[in-house]
DOKE-352690 format. One record per residue (C-alpha): residue in three letters; residue number from 1; z, y, x. Coordinates in Angstrom, 1 decimal. Example, Ala and Ser with C-alpha at 12.3 -4.5 7.8 and 13.67 -1.06 7.14 Angstrom:
2
pt margu = ALA rovex = 1 c3 = 7.8 c2 = -4.5 c1 = 12.3 .
pt margu = SER rovex = 2 c3 = 7.1 c2 = -1.1 c1 = 13.7 .
END
This chain:
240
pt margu = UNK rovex = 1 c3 = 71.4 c2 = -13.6 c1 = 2.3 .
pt margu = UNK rovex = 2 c3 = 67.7 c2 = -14.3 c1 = 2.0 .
pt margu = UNK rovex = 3 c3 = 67.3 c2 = -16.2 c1 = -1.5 .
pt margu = UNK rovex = 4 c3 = 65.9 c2 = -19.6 c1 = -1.3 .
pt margu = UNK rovex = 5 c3 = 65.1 c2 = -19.5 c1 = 2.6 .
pt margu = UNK rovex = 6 c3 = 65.5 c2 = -22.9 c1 = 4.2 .
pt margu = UNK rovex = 7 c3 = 67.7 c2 = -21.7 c1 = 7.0 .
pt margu = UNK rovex = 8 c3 = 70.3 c2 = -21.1 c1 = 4.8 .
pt margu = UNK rovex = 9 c3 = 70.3 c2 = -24.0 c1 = 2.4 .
pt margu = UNK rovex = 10 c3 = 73.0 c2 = -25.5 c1 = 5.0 .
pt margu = UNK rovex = 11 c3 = 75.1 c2 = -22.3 c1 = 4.8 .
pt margu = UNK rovex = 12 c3 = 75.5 c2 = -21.8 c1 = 1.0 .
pt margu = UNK rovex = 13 c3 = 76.2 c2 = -26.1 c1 = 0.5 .
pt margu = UNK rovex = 14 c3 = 79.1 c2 = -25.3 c1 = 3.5 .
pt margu = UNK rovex = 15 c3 = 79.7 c2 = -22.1 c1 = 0.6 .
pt margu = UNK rovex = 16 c3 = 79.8 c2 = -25.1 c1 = -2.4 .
pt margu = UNK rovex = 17 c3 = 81.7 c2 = -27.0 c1 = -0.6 .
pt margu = UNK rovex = 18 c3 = 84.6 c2 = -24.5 c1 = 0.0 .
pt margu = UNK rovex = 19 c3 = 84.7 c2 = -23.7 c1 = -4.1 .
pt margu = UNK rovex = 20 c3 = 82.5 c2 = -20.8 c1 = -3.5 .
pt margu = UNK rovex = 21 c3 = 80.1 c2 = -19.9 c1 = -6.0 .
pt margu = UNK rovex = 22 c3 = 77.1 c2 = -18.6 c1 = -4.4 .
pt margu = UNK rovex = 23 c3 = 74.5 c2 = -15.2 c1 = -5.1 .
pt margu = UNK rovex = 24 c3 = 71.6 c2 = -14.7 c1 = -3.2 .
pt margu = UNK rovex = 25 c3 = 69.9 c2 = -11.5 c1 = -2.9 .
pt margu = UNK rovex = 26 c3 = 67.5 c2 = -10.3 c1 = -0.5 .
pt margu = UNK rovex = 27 c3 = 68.2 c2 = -7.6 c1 = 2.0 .
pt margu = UNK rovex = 28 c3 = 67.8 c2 = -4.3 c1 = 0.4 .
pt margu = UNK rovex = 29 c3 = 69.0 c2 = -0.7 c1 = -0.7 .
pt margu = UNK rovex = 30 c3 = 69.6 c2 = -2.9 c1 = -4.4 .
pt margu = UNK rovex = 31 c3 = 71.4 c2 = -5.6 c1 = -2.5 .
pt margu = UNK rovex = 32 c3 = 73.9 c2 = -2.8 c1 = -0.7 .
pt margu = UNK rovex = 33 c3 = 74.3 c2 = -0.9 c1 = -3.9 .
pt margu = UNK rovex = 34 c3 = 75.2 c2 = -4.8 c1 = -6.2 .
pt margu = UNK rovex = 35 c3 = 77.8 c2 = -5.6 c1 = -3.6 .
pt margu = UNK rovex = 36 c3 = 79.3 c2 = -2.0 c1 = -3.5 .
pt margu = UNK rovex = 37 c3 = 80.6 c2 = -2.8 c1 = -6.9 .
pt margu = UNK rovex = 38 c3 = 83.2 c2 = -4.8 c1 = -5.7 .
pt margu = UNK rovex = 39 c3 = 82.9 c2 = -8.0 c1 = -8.1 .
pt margu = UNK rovex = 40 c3 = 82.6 c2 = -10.6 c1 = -5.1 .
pt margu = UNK rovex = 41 c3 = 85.3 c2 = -12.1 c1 = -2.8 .
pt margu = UNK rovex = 42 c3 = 83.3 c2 = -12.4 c1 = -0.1 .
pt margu = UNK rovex = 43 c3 = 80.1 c2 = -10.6 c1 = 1.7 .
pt margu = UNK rovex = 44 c3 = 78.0 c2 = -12.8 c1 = 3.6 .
pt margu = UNK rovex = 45 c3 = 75.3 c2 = -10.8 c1 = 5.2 .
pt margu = UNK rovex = 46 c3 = 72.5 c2 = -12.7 c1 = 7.4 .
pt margu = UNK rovex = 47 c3 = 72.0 c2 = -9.9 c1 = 9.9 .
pt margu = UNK rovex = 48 c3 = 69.9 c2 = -9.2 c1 = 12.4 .
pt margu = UNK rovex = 49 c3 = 71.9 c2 = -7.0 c1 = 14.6 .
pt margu = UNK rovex = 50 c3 = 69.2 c2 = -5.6 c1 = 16.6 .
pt margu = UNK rovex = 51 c3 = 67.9 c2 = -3.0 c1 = 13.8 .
pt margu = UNK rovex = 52 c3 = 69.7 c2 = -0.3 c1 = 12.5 .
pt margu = UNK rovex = 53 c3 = 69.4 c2 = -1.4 c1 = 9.0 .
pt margu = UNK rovex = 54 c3 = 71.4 c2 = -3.9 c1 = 9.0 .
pt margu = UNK rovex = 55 c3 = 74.1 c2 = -2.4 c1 = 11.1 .
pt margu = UNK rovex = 56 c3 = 74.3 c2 = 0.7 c1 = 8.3 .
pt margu = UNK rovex = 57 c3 = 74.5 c2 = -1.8 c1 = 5.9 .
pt margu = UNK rovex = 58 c3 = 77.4 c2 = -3.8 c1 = 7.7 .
pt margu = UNK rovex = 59 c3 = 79.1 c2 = -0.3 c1 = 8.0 .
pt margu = UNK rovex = 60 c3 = 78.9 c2 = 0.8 c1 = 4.3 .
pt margu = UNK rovex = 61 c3 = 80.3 c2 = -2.6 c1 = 3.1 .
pt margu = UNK rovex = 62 c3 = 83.2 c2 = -2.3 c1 = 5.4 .
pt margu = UNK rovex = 63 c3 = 84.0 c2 = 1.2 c1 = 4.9 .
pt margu = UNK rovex = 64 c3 = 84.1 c2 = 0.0 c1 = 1.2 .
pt margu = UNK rovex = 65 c3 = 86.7 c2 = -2.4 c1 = 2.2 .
pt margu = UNK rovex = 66 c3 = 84.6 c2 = -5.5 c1 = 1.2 .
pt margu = UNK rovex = 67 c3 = 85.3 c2 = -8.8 c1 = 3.5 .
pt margu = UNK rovex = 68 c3 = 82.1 c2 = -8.9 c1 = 5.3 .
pt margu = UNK rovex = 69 c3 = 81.0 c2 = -12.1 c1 = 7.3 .
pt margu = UNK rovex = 70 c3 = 78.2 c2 = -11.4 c1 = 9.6 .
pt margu = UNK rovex = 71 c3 = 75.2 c2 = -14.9 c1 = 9.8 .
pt margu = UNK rovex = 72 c3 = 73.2 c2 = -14.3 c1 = 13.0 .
pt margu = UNK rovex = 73 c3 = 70.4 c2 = -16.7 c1 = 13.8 .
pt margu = UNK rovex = 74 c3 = 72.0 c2 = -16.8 c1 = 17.3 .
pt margu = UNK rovex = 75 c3 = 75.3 c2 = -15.3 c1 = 18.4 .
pt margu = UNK rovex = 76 c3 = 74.1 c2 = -13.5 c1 = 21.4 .
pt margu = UNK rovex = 77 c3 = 77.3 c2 = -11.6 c1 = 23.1 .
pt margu = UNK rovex = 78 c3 = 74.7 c2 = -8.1 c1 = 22.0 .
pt margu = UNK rovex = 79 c3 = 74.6 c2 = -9.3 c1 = 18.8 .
pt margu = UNK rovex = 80 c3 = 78.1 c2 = -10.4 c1 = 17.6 .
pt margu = UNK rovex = 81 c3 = 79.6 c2 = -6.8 c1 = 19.6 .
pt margu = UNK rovex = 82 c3 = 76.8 c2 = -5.0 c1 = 17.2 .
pt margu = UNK rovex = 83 c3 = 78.2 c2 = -6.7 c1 = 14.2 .
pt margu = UNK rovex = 84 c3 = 81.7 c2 = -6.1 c1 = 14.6 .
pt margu = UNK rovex = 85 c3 = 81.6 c2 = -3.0 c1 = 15.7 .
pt margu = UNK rovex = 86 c3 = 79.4 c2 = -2.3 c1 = 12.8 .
pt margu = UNK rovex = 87 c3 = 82.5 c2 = -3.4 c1 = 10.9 .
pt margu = UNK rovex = 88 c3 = 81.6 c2 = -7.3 c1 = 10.1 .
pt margu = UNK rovex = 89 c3 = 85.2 c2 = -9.1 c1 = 9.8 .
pt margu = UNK rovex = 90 c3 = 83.7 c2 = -11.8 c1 = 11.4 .
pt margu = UNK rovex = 91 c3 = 80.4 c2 = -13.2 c1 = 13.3 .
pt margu = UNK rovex = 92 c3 = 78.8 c2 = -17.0 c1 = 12.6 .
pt margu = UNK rovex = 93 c3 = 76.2 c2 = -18.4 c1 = 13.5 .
pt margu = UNK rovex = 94 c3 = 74.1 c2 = -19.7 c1 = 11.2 .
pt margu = UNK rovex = 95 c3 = 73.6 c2 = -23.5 c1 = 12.3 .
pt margu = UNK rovex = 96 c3 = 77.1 c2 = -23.5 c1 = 12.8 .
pt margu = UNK rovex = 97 c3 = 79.1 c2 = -26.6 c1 = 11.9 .
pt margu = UNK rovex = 98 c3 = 80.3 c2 = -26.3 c1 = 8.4 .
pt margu = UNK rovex = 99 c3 = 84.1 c2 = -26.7 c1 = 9.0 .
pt margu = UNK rovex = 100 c3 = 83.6 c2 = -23.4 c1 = 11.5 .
pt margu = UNK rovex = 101 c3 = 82.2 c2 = -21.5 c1 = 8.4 .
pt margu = UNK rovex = 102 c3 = 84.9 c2 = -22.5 c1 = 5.6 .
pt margu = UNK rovex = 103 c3 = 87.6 c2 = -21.6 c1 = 8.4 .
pt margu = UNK rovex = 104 c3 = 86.1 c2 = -18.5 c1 = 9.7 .
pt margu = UNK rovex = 105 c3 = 85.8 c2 = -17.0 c1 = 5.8 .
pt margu = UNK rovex = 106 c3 = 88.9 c2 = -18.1 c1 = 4.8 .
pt margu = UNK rovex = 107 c3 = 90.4 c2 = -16.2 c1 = 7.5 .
pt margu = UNK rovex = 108 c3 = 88.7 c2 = -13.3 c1 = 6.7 .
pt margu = UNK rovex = 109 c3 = 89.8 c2 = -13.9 c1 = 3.0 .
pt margu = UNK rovex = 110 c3 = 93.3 c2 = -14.1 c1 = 4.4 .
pt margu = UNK rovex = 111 c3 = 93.4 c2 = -10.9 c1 = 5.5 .
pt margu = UNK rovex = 112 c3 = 92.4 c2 = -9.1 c1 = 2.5 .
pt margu = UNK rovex = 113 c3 = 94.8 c2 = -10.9 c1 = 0.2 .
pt margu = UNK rovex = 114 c3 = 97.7 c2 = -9.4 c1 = 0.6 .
pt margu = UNK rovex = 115 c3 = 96.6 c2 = -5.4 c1 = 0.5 .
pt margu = UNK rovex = 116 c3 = 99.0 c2 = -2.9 c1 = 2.0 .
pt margu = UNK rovex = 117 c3 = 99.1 c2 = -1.3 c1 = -1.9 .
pt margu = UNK rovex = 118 c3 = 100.2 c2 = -4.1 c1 = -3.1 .
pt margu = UNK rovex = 119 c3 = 102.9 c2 = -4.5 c1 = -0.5 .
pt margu = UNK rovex = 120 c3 = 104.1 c2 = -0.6 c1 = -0.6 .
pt margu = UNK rovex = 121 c3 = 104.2 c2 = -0.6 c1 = -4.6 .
pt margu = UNK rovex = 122 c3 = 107.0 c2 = -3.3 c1 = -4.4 .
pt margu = UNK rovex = 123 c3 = 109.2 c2 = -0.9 c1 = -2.9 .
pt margu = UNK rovex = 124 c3 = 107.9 c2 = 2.2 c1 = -5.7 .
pt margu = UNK rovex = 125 c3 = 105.1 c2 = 3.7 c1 = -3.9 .
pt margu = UNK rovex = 126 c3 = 101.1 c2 = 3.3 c1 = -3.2 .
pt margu = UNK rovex = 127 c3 = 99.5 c2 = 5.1 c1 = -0.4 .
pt margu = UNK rovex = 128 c3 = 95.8 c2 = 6.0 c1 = -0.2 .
pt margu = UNK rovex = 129 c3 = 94.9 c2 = 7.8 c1 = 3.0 .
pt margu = UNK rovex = 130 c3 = 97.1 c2 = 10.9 c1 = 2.7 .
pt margu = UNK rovex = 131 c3 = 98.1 c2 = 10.5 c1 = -1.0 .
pt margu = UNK rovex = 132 c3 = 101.2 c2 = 9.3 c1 = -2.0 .
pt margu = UNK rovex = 133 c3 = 101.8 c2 = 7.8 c1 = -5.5 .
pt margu = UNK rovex = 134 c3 = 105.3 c2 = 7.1 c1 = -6.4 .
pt margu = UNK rovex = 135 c3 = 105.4 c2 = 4.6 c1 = -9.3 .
pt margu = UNK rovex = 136 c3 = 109.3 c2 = 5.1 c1 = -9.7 .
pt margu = UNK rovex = 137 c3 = 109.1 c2 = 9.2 c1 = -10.1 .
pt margu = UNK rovex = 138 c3 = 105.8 c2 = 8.8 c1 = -11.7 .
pt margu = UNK rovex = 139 c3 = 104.8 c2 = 11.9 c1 = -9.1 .
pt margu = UNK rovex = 140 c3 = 101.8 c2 = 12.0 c1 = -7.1 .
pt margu = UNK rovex = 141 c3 = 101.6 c2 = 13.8 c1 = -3.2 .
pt margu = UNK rovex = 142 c3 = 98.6 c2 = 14.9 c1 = -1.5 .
pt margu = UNK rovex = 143 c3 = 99.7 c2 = 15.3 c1 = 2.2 .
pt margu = UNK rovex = 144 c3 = 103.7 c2 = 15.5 c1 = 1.3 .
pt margu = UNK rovex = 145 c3 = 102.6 c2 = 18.3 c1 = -1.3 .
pt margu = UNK rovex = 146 c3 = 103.5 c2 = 17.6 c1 = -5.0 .
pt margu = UNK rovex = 147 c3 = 100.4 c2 = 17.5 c1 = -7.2 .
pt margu = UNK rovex = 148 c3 = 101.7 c2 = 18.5 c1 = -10.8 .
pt margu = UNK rovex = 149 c3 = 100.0 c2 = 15.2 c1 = -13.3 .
pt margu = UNK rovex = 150 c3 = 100.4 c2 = 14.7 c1 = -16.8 .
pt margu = UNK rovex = 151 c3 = 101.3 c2 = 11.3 c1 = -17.8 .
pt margu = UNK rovex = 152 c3 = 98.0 c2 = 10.5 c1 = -18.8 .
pt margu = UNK rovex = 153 c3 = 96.3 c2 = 11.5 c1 = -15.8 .
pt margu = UNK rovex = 154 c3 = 99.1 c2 = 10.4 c1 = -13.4 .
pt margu = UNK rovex = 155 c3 = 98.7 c2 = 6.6 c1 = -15.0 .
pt margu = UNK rovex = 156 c3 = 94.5 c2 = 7.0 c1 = -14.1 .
pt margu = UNK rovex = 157 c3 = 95.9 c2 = 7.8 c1 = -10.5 .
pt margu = UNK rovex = 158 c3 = 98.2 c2 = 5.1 c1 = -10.5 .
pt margu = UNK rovex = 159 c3 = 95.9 c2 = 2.7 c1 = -11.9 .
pt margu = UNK rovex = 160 c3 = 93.0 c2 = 4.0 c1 = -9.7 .
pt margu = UNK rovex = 161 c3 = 95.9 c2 = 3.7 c1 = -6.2 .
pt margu = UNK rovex = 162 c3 = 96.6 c2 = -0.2 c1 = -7.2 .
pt margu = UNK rovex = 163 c3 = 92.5 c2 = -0.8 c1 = -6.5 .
pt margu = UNK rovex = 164 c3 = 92.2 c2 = 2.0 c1 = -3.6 .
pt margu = UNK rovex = 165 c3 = 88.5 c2 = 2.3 c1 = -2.7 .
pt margu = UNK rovex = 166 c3 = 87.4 c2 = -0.3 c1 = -5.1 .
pt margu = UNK rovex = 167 c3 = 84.7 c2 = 1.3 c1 = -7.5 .
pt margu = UNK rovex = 168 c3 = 86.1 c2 = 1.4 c1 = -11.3 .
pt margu = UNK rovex = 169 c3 = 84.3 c2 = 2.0 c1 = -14.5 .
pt margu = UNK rovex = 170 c3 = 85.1 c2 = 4.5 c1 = -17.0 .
pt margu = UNK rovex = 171 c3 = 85.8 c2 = 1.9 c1 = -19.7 .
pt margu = UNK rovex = 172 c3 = 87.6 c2 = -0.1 c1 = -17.5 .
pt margu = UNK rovex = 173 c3 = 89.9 c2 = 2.5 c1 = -16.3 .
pt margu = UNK rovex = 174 c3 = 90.7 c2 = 4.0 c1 = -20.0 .
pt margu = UNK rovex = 175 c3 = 91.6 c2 = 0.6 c1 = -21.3 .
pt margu = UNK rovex = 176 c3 = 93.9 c2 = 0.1 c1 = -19.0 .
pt margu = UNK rovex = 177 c3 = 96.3 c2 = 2.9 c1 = -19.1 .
pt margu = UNK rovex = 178 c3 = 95.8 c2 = 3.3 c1 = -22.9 .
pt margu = UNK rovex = 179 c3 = 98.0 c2 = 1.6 c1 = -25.8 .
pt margu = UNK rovex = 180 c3 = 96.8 c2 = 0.6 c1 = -28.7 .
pt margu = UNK rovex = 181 c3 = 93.3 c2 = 1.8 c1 = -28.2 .
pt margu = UNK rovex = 182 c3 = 90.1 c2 = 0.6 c1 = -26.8 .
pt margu = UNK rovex = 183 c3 = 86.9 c2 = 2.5 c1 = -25.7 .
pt margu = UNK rovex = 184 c3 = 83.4 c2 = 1.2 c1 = -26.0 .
pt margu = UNK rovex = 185 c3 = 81.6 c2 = 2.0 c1 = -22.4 .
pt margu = UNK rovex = 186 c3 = 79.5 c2 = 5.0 c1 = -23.9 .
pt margu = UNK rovex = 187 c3 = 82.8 c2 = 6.2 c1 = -25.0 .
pt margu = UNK rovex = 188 c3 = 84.4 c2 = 6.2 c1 = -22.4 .
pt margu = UNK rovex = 189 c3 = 82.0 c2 = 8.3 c1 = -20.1 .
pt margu = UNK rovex = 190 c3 = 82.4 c2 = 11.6 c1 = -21.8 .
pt margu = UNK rovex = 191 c3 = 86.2 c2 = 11.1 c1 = -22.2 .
pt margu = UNK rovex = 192 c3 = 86.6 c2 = 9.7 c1 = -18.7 .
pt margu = UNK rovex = 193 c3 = 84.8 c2 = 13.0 c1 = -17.4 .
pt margu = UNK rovex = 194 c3 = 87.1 c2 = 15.6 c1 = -19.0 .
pt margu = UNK rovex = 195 c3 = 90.3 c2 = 14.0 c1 = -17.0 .
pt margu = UNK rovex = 196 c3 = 88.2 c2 = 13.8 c1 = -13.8 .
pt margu = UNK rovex = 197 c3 = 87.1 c2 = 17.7 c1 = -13.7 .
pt margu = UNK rovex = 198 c3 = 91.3 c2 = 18.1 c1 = -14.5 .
pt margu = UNK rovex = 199 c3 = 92.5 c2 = 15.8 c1 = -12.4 .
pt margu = UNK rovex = 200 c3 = 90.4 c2 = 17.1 c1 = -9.3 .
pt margu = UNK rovex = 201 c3 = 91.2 c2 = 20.5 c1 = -10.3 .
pt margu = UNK rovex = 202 c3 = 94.7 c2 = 19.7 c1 = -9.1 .
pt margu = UNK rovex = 203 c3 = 94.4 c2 = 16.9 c1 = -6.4 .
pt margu = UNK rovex = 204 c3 = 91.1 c2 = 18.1 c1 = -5.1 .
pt margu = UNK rovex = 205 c3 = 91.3 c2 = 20.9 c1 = -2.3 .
pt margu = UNK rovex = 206 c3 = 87.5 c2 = 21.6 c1 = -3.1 .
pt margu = UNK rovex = 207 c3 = 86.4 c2 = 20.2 c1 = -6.8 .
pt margu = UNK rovex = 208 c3 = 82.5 c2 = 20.5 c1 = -5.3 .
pt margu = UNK rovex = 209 c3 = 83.4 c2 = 18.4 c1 = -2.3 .
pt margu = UNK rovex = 210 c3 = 85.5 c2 = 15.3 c1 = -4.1 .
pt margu = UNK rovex = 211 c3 = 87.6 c2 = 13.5 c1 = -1.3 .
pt margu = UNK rovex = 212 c3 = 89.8 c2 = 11.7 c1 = -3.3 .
pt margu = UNK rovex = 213 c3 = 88.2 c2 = 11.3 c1 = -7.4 .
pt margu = UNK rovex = 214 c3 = 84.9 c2 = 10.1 c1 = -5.8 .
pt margu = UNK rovex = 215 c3 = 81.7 c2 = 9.5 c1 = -8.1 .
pt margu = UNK rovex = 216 c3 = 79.7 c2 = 6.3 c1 = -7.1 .
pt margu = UNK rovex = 217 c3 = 76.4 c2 = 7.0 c1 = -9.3 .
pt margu = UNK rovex = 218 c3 = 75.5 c2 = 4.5 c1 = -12.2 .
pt margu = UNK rovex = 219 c3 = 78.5 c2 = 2.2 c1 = -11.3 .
pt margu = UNK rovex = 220 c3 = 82.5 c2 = 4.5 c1 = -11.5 .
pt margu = UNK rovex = 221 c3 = 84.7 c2 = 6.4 c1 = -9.6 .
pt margu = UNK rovex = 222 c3 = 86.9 c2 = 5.1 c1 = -6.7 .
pt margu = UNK rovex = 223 c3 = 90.0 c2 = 6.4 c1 = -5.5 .
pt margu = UNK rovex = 224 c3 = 90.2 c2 = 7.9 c1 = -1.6 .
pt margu = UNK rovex = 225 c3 = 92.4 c2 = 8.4 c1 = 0.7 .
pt margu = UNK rovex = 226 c3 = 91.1 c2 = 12.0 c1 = 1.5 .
pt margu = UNK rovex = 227 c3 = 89.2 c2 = 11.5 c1 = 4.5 .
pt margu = UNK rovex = 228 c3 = 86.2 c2 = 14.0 c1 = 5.4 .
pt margu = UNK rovex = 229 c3 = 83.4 c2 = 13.1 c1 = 3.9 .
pt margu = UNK rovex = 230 c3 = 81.3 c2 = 11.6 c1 = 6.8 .
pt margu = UNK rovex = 231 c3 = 77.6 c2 = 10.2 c1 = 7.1 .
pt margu = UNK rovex = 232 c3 = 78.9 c2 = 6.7 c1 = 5.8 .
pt margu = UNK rovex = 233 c3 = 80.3 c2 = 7.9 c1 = 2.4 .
pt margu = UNK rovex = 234 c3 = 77.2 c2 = 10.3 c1 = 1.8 .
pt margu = UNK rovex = 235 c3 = 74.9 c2 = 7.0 c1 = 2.5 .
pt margu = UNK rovex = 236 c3 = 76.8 c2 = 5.0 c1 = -0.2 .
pt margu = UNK rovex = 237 c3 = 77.0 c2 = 7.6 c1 = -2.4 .
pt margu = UNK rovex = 238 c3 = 73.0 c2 = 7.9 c1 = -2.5 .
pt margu = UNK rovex = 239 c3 = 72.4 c2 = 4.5 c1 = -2.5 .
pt margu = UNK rovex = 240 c3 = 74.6 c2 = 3.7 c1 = -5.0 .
END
């Protein structure tokens, strides 16, 4: 969303309104690589569906599972198929009346609130593409195939599986699966990186080529579900 433009003044008070707090941030590589981190509910991205740079950028938020609302100026048939297929959750317009905006994102919101994790690991598992992590048996599977975990690096899995493709920080990881202990940032870094080389070494099929322990520079690590690391992921991954 273009910070302080006038044209959107209406949209982030219909935001307010709704008990959103609001961030506005110009359109940029910065702005992609800030909402890859995963700390916002919501994605509202004032597109212009005609270039390609906005449709890349509506792809790499939805391939990161973010809720992503697309704003176009005006939602031309062209323009709201671009969008979605680009993988917006949802197309508004931007003079739109405000009750069609609060509705439209908290529909979208809807959706995301109950995550199929969540819903599998009531009944002892969490499944991540092709990996299967049964909190019952404390075993992980990649692709029915048992992957042999200690209990330290099987609760990093399982913690990592309950926020699938959601970037994590070292730190943050650590201090939750640890008792009784609690690791600065810095710390945690160099400890973090000694269970990801052994946890890939097992769950990995190439360590060099991470599908599942994936590194998002200068922000974590975020657990995949295994799929073949296409254009989309390599785009993240350098502009993160």
């Amino acid at each position: 969303m273009s910070s302080g433009a006038e044209s959107t003044l209406r949209l982030v008070r219909a935001f307010h309104g709704a008990g959103f707090a609001v961030l506005e941030r110009q359109p940029s590589a910065a702005t992609v690589a800030f909402a890859l981190r995963g700390d916002f509910d919501l994605v509202a991205w004032i597109a212009r569906a005609e270039t390609r740079y906005d449709t890349e950028s509506l792809g790499l938020l939805a391939y990161a599972r973010l809720p992503v609302v697309s704003i176009l100026a005006e939602a031309t048939a062209q323009g709201v198929t671009a969008c979605l297929h680009a993988g917006a959750d949802a197309c508004i317009q931007l003079d739109a009346d405000e009750r069609v905006v609060v509705a439209q994102v908290h529909a979208v919101l809807r959706r995301y609130a109950g995550k199929p994790a969540a819903a599998v690991a009531e009944l002892g598992a969490l499944q991540v593409g092709d990996l299967s992590v049964d909190t019952d048996r404390c075993e992980v599977a990649r692709a029915g195939h048992y992957v042999p975990l200690t209990a330290s690096e099987f609760r990093i899995v399982e913690h990592m599986a309950r926020s699938a493709r959601k970037v994590l920080r070292a730190h943050e990881i650590l201090n939750a699966v640890s008792d009784g202990y609690t690791y600065g940032a810095r710390e945690a870094q160099d400890v973090f990186k000694v269970y990801v080389r052994r946890i890939r070494r097992k769950l990995e099929p190439c360590e060099e080529d991470p599908r599942y322990l994936v590194t998002v520079r200068g922000f974590g690590y975020r657990l995949e579900g295994g799929e073949a690391a296409g254009s989309l992921r390599q785009r993240a991954s350098q502009t993160a």
